[in-house]
N, C-alpha and C positions, 0 to 999 in steps of 0.2 A: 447383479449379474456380471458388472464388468471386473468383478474385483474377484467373482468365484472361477471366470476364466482366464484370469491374469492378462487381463486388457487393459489395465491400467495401473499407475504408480499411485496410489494415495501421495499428497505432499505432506508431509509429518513434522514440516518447520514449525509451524505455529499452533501450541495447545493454548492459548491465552484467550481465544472467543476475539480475535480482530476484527471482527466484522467485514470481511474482504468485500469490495465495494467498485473496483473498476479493475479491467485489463488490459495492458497492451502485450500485443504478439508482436516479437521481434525475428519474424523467421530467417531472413539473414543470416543471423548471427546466432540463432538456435537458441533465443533468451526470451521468457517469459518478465514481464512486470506486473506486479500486482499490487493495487491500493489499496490498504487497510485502514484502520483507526490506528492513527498515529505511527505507524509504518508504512514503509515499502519495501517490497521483497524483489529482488531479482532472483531467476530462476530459470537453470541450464534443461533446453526441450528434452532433451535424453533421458536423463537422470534427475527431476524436479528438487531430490533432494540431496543432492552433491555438489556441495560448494556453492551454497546458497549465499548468497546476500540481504543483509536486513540494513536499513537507512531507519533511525528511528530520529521522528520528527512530529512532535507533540507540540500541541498549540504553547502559546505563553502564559505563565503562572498566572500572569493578571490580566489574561482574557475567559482562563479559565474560571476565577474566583468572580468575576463580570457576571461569567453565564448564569452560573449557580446561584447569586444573587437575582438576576431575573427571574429566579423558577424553575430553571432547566435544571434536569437530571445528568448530577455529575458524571455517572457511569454512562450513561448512554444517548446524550447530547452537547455536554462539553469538552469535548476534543477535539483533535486534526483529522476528522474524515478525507481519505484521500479521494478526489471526486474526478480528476483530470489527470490522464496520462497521454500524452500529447507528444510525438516527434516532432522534434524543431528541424532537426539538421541530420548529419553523419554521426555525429558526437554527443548531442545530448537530448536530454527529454524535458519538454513544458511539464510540469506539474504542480498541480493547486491543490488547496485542504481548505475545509472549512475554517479550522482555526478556531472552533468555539465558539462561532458565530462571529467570527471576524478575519474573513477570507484572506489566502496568502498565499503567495507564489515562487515557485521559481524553477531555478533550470538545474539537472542532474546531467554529469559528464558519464557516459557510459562507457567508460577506461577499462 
C-alpha cells in the first residue's frame, strides 16, 4: 500500500540479501545507520538513496575458516553480523559484529 501511494522511498542500495539487522536514527543530522552482515550503511532521511554510504567490515579470514570448521554455515553464520549501533558522543558511533563468532568492536567518525 505504501509504495502504490508513493509513501515511501524503497532503499535500492543493497541487492546482495545483507541481512539488515539493527538501526540507528540519527535525526539531527537527517542520517539513517543501518547494520547488515558485513556492512554498514549510512543513509540521508530525505532521499535514502542519494549519496549513500557503505563501510564494509567482514570478520577475519581466520575467524571465518574457525567457524566453518565448527560446523557453522559459511553463508549464513560466519560473518560480521552488525548487532550494535550505539552513539558515543557528537562525533562518533559504538559499533559491534559478531565477527564469526568472535565479537569485535569499535568506534566510526561520522564526518
Amino acid at each position: 500500500d505504501l509504495l502504490l501511494s508513493n509513501s515511501c522511498i524503497p532503499f535500492l542500495g543493497s541487492t546482495e540479501g545483507l541481512d539488515f539487522r539493527t538501526l540507528l536514527l540519527d535525526e539531527e543530522r537527517g542520517r539513517l545507520l543501518i547494520g547488515a552482515k558485513d556492512h554498514i550503511f549510512l543513509l540521508n532521511l530525505i532521499d535514502v538513496n542519494k549519496n549513500v554510504k557503505k563501510i564494509y567490515w567482514p570478520a577475519a579470514k581466520e575467524k571465518v575458516e574457525l567457524c566453518k570448521l565448527a560446523g557453522k554455515d559459511a553463508h549464513t553464520e560466519c560473518a560480521n553480523f552488525i548487532r550494535v549501533l550505539q552513539p558515543y558522543n557528537r562525533t562518533h558511533v559504538y559499533v559491534c559484529g559478531t565477527g564469526a563468532f568472535h565479537p569485535l568492536c569499535g568506534y566510526i567518525e561520522l564526518g
